[in-house]
N, C-alpha and C positions, 0 to 999 in steps of 0.2 A: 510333674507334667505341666502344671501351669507354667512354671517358670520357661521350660524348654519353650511350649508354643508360644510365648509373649518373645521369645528370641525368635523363635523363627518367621514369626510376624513383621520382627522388625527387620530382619534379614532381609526377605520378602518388599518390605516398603522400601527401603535400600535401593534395593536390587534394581526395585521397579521405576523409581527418581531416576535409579540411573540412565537408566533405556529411555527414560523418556526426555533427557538429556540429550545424550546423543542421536535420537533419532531426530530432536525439532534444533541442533545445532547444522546436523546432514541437510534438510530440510528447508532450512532459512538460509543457508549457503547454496544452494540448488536455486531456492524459487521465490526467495526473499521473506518477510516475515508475516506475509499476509496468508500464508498458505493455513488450509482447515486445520483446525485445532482436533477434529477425527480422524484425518490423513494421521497427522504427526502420532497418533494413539494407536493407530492400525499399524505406522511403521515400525513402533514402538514393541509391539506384540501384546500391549495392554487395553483397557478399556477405555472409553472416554472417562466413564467415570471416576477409574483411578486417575487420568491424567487431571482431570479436576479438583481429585482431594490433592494432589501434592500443590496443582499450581491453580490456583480459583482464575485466574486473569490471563488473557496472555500476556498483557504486559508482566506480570509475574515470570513468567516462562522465559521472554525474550530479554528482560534483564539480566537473569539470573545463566544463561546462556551466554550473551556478553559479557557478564562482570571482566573476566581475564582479559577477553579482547581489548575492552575499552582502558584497562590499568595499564594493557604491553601500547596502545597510542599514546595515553600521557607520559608514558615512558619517553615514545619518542618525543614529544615534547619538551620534556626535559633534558633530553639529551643535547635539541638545538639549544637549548638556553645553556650547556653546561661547552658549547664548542667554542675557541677563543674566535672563530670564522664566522660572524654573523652571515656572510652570504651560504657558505658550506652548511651550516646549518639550518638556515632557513631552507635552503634547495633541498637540503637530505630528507630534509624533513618531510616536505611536499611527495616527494619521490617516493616514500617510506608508506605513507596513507594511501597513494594513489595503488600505489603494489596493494596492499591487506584490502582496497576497496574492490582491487579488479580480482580480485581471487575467492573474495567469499560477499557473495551480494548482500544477504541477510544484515551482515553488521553494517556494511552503507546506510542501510534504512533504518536502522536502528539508533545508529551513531547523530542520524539528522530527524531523528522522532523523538517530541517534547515527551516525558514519563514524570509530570509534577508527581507523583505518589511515590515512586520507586527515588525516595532522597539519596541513597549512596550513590544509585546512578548517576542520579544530575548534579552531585555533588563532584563526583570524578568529571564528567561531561565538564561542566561547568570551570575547572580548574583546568582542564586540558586547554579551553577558549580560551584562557586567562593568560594562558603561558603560551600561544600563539599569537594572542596581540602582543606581546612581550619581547617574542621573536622578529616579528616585521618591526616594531622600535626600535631593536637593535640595529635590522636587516637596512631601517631608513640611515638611524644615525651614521653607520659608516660608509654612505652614498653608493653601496653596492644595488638596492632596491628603488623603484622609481619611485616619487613621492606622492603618487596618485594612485598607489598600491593600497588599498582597504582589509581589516581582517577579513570582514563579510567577503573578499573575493574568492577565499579559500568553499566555499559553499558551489559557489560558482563552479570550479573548479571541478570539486565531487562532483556535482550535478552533471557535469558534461563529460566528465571519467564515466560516470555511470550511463553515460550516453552510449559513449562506444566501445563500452565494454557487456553490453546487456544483448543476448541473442547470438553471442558468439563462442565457440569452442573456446574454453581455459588458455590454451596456447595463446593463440590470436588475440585473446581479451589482453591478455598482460600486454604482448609485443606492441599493442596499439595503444594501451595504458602508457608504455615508457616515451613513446614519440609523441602523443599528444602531453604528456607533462613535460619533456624537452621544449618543444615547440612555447609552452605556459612561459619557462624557467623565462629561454630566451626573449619573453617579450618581457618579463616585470623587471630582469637585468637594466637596472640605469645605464645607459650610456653603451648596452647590445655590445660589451668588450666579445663575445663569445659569438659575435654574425656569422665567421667564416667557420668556426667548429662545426663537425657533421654532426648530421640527428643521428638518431639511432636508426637501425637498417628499418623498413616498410616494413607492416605487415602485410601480410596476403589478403586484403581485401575486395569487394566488387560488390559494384550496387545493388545485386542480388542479396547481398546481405542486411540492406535498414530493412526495419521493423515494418511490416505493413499494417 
């Protein structure tokens, strides 16, 4: 008997990490990473309490929720760096984060929130950065990218993806995600070869829709 209940204990603890996974993954893709650490326990079906023994911090939570997200961006990272097309790969790139930004908000805030404690995270974080400056060096040396192009622009960028993509239906988020990273591409393009190519279609927007 001991032995059984020490299994179904842990079955149990399992069970319950796992729910509380998926509910503060739901959760932080919904309404970003700030949302109650009780919400996410209620959504959970468990207690605060047990969401506490698994994870003491949120930052514990919101990393560990991330890990995969943040290893599939250095992925894309590395894949610019692995393209013989420093512009194709600089742009995919751009285009690649902007999509995974407008579709789950949680990891936006996540991906640009300092976590000194959580080291694998900022470890990966920190090698993702490394391998985007790396990219725009490429992107400069073969005069595809303007030369007043900064890594820090890419911040910029997030920032203002997350601009108009925050308050708006899933759909609409994306379709406005792809035009305003079109509209980016063709300004950082050295020498605008791309002026008369069309954006991507309009999304369906009206001033009824900014944030009040």
């Amino acid at each position: 008997m001991p032995a059984q209940t020490s299994q179904m204990l842990r079955a149990d603890a399992r069970e319950n990490r796992s729910r509380v996974l998926e509910a503060a993954r739901e959760m932080f893709a919904r309404r970003g990473i700030d949302v109650p650490m009780s919400t996410i326990a209620r959504h959970a079906g468990v207690g605060v309490a047990t969401l506490y023994r698994r994870f003491p911090t949120r930052e514990a939570l919101v990393t560990e929720v991330f890990t995969d997200e943040l290893a599939a961006c250095s992925g894309v990272v590395d894949d610019a760096l692995a393209d013989p097309d420093p512009w194709h790969g600089f742009s995919r790139m751009i285009e690649k984060v902007c999509t995974a930004q407008a579709t789950d908000r949680g990891f936006t805030e996540a991906f640009l929130t300092a976590f000194p404690d959580a080291i694998d995270f900022e470890r990966v974080r920190q090698r993702a950065e490394q391998g985007f400056a790396e990219v725009v060096r490429r992107a400069k040396a073969s005069g595809d990218l303007r030369a007043d192009f900064h890594p820090s622009d890419l911040t910029m960028v997030l920032l203002a993806n997350c601009g108009v993509t925050t308050s708006i239906d899933p759909a609409t988020a994306l379709a406005t995600s792809r035009r305003l990273v079109a509209y980016f591409l063709r300004a950082f393009r050295a020498g605008s070869p791309d002026e008369d190519a069309p954006l991507p279609p309009p999304a369906p927007l009206g001033l009824d829709q900014l944030p009040r």
